[in-house]
Every structure is written in structure tokens, then in C-alpha cells.
Wavefront OBJ file of the C-alpha trace (Angstrom):
o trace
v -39.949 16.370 82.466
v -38.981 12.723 81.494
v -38.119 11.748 78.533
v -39.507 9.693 75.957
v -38.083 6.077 75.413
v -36.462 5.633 72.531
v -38.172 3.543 70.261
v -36.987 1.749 67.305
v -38.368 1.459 64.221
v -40.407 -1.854 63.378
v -38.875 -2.191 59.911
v -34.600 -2.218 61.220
v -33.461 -5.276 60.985
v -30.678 -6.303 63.562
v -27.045 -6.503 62.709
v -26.932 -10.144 63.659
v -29.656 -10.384 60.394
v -27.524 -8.279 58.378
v -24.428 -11.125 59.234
v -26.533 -14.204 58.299
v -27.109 -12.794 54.671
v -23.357 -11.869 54.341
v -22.448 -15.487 55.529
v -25.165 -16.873 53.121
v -24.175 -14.821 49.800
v -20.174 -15.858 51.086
v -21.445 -19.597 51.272
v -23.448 -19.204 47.803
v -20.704 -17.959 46.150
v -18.031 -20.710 47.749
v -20.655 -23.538 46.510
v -20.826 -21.929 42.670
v -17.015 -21.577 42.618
v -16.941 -25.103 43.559
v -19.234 -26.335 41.130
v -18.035 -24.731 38.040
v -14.169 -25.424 39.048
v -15.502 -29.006 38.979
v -17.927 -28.758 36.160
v -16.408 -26.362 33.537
v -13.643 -29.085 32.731
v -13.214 -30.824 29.335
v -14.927 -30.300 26.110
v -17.837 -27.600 26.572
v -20.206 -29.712 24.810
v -20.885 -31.803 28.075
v -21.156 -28.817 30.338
v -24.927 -28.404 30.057
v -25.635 -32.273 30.588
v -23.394 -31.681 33.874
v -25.069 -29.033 35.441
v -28.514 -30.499 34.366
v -27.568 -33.753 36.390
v -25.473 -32.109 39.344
v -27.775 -30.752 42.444
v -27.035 -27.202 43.206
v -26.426 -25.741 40.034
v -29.846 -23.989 40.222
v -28.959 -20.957 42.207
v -27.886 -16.895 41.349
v -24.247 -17.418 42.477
v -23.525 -20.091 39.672
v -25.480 -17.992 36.899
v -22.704 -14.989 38.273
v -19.340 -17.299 37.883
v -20.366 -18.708 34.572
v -20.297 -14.896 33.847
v -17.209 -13.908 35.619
v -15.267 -16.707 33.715
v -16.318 -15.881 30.206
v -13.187 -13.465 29.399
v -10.915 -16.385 29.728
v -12.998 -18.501 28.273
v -13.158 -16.588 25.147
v -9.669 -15.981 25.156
v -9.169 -19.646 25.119
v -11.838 -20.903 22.790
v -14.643 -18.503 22.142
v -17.162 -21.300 21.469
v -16.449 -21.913 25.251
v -17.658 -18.400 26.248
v -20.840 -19.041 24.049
v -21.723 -22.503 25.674
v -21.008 -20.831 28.901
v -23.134 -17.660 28.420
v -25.862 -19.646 27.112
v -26.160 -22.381 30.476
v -25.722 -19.305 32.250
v -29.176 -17.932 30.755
v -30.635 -21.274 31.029
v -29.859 -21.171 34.946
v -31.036 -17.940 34.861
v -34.379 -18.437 33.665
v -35.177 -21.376 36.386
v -34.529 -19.178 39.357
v -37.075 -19.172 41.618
v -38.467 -15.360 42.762
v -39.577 -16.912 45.848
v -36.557 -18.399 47.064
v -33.939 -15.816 45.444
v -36.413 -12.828 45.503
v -37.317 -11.499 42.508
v -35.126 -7.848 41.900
v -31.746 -10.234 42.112
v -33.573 -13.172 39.851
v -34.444 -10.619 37.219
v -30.761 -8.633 37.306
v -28.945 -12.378 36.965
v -30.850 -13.272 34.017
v -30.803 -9.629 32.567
v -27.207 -9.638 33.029
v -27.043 -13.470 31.482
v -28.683 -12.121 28.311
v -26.457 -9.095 27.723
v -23.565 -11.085 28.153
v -24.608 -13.563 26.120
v -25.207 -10.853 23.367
v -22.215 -9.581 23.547
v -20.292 -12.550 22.656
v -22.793 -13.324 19.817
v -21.396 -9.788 18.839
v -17.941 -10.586 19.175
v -18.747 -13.882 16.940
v -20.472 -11.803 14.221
v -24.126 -12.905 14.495
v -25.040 -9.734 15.358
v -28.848 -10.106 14.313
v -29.386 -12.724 17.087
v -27.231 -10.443 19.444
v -29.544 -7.692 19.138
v -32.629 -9.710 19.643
v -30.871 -10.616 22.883
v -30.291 -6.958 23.613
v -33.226 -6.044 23.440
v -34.800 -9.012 25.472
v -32.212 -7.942 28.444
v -33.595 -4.100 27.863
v -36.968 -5.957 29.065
v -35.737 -7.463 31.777
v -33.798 -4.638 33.632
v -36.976 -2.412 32.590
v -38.783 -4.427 35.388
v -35.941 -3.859 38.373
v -35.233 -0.558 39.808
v -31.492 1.057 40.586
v -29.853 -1.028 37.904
v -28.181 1.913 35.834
v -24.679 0.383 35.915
v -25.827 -2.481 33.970
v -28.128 -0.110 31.793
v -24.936 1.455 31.175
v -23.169 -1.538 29.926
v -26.386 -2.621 27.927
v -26.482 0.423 26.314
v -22.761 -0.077 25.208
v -22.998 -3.181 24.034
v -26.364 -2.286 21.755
v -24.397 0.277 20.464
v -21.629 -2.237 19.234
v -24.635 -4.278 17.718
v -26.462 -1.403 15.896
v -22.770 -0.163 14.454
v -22.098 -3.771 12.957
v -25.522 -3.831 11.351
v -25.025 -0.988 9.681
v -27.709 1.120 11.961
v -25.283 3.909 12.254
v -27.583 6.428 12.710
v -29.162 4.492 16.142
v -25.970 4.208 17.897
v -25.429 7.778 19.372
v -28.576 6.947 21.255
v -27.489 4.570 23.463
v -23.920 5.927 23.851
v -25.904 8.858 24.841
v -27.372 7.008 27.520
v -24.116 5.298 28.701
v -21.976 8.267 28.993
v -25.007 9.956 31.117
v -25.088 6.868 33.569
v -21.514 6.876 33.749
v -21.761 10.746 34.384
v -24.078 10.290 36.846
v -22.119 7.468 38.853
v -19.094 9.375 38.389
v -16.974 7.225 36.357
v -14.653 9.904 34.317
v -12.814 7.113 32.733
v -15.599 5.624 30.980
v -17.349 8.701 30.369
v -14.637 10.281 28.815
v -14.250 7.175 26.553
v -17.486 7.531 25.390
v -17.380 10.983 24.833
v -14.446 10.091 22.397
v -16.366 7.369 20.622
v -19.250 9.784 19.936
v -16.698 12.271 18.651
v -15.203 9.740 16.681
v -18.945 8.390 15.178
v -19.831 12.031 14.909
v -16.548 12.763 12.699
v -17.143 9.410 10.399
v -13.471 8.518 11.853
v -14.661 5.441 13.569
v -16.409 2.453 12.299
v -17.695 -0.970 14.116
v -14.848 -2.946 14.007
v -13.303 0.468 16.186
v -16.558 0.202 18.261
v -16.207 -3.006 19.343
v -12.599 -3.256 20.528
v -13.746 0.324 22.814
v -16.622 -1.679 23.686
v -14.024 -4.177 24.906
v -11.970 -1.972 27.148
v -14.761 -0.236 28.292
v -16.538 -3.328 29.548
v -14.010 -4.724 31.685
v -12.435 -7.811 29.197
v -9.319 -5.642 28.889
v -8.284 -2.878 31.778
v -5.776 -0.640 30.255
v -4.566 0.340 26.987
v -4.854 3.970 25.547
v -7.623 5.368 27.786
v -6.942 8.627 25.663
v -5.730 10.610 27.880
v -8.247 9.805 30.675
v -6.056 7.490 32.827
v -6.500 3.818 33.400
v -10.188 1.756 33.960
v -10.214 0.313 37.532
v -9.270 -3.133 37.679
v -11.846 -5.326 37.901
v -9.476 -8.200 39.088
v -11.585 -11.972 39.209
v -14.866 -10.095 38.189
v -16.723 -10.849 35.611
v -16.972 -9.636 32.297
v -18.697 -6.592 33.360
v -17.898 -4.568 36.519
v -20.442 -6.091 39.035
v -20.990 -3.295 40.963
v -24.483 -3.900 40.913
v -24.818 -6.635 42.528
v -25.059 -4.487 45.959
v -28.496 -4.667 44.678
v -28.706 -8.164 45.403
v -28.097 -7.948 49.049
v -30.047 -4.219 49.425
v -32.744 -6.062 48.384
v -32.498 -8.952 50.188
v -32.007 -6.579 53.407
v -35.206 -4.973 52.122
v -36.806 -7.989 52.454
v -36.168 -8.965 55.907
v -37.017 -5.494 56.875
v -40.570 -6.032 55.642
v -40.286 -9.483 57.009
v -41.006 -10.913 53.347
v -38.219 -13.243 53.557
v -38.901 -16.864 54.075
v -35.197 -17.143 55.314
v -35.668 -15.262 58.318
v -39.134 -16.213 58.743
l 1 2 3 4 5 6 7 8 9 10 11 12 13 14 15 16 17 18 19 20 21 22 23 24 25 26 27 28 29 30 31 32 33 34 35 36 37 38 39 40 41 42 43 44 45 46 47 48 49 50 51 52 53 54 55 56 57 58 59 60 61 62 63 64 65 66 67 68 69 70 71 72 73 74 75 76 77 78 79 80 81 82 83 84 85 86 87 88 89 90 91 92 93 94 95 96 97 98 99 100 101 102 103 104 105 106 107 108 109 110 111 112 113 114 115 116 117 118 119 120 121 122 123 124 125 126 127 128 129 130 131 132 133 134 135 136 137 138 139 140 141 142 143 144 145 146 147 148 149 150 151 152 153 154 155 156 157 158 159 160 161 162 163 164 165 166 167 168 169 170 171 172 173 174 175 176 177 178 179 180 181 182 183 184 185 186 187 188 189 190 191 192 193 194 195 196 197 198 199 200 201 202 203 204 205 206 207 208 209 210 211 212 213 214 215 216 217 218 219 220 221 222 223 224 225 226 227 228 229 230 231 232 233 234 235 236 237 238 239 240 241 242 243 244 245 246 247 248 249 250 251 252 253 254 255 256 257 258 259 260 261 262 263 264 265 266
């Protein structure tokens, strides 16, 4: 009896496909480190005219290194970090779905906002941080498999709520932290949580405590009494957040092709 040819399915994209959206995301990412080596220079008060009158600036990859360079910027000059965190949301918000598809437009600008939130935090206007929060809550609510930055969302509401005096609504969202870091299997961070909530539960910790956990547990500082728990990864040139999501931006961009949806393979 022959057998039956071996057919493959209509949706696989080819591994030569799969190497043209590496090379573009490695050629994205060259042009944004580029741009904001040249353009993040001087006082931060002429940043925004710069990147409003310099071509290319309109793309994911330069919303994702304004991110990555806010620690140092805030270390330096915190007003820096603001300006920084705020072009980065403007960016964001001019994406195009249709060129940048629109699960990776919505996670850049969700991401833009909860950064940008968090530094309002760290600044004290935490009434205007939360109203950020909870636009960023909005915005990952419409993309799916984004629990890693839920996870850091959640932390950094919880820093908000604790500063406003809102104690009672911050054992929600570490709730909801600790389970996503459960569930990805990060025993570091989970166990830091689990310490804050003892802590919050015990009346032994108050915002000013929250925040600087928040801190450590977000990436801006890897190290540091872990309590026991052992050391946070290092998260090296990443940004302020681990960025492990952002496989999501090329999964769905592979999606894409596969469905042959994508103009750049078209």
C-alpha cells in the first residue's frame, strides 16, 4: 500500500519568513538606538520638538528605548525620565495597527502608560499616576497573553493605591501579581510579594516601604535584600521593566504571516 504524501499545512510559514522578521525587529531596534543616542542629548525640554521634526521616530522600537533608558534617566534628573515617558506615550499613541499590527501597537502604548505612571508615582502625583494606571489596565484588557506586564501593572497600582491612602485596595492587586508571577514561575518575585502582603497584612509596612519593593521588584534595582529568596535576574540594558513580553511582538507578527495578514510579506 503506498503511502500518503506528506502534506504541509497551509498556515506554516517558512523559516526563511521567520529570518526576515528577526532581521527586521534587529534593524528596528538598531534605527531607535540610533535615534535616541542622537536625540536624547541636551536639555529634555527640546526632545519632543526633535523627534516631532526627525523622520523615523514614529515606530514601536523607539517607543521601547525611550522606556529602556528611563532608570538612568531618573537617576540623573528625574524630570528627564518624565519628559521621556511622556514622548514615549505620545509615539505610542500614533502607531499605526496596520503597519505595526495591532497586539504589539496596543502592548507599546500599554507599557508607555504604566511606565509613565510609575514615575508620576515616584514624583508624588500619585492622583494623575493612577488615572494612568488605570488607562494602561484598558489597554492590556484588549491584547491577549500579556500577564507579565499585568503583573508589573498590578505592582505598580498597588504602590499608587498605598500612597493615596487606599490601603484597603492594595492586597488586590498584589494578589494578582504574586499569582502571575506564580504562574510564570518567578519564585523571586513571588516570594517578594508574598512578604509585602505579610508586611501590609501585619500594619509593618507603609507606602514609602511599598514603593522602594516596588523598585526592586520592577527591575530599576536588581539585588539588595531579596529576603531570603536569592537575587532578581538581571535585566542588564532592559528597560525599566523586564521585557519578556515582547516575544509577543514577534508571535504575533509570525501569526500574521501565517494567516497571510501581513502586508510585509504580502
Amino acid at each position: 500500500m503506498e503511502e500518503e504524501p506528506v502534506t504541509m499545512p497551509e498556515d506554516l510559514i517558512s523559516a526563511e519568513q521567520i529570518a526576515a522578521i528577526f532581521a527586521e525587529a534587529e534593524a528596528e531596534d538598531a534605527r531607535a538606538l540610533a535615534l535616541c543616542d542622537t536625540l536624547l542629548t541636551g536639555s529634555s525640554t527640546a526632545w519632543w520638538d526633535r523627534f516631532q521634526e526627525t523622520p523615523d521616530t514614529r515606530t514601536p522600537g523607539v517607543v521601547r528605548q525611550l522606556l529602556a533608558r528611563i532608570p538612568a534617566l531618573f537617576e540623573r534628573r528625574p524630570v528627564d525620565a518624565l519628559e521621556a515617558s511622556s514622548i514615549a506615550m505620545a509615539i505610542a499613541e500614533t502607531l499605526d495597527p496596520q503597519k505595526f499590527w495591532m497586539d504589539y501597537v496596543l502592548m507599546v502604548r500599554g507599557q508607555a502608560l504604566r511606565d509613565h505612571a510609575f514615575i508620576l508615582a515616584l514624583l508624588g502625583g500619585h492622583a494623575e499616576a493612577l488615572a494612568f494606571v488605570e488607562r494602561a489596565e484598558r489597554t492590556f484588557a484588549q491584547v491577549d497573553a500579556v500577564s507579565l506586564d499585568l503583573a508589573q501593572l498590578a505592582l505598580v497600582k498597588a504602590v499608587v493605591l498605598a500612597a493615596l491612602d487606599r490601603s484597603g485596595e492594595v492586597p488586590e492587586p498584589l494578589r494578582a501579581a504574586k499569582e502571575i508571577y506564580l504562574a510564570i514561575e518567578d519564585q523571586w518575585r513571588h516570594e517578594e510579594i508574598c512578604l509585602a502582603e505579610a508586611a501590609l497584612m501585619a500594619e509593618a509596612m507603609d507606602a514609602g516601604a511599598l514603593r522602594e519593593a516596588a523598585v526592586r521588584l520592577l527591575g530599576w534595582r536588581a539585588g539588595g535584600d531579596s529576603g531570603g529568596c536569592g537575587r532578581p535576574p538581571s535585566i542588564g540594558q532592559a528597560s525599566p521593566f523586564d521585557r519578556a513580553g515582547q516575544s509577543l511582538r514577534w508571535g504575533s507578527k509570525i501569526l500574521l504571516v501565517a494567516r497571510g495578514s501581513d502586508p510585509f510579506f504580502s
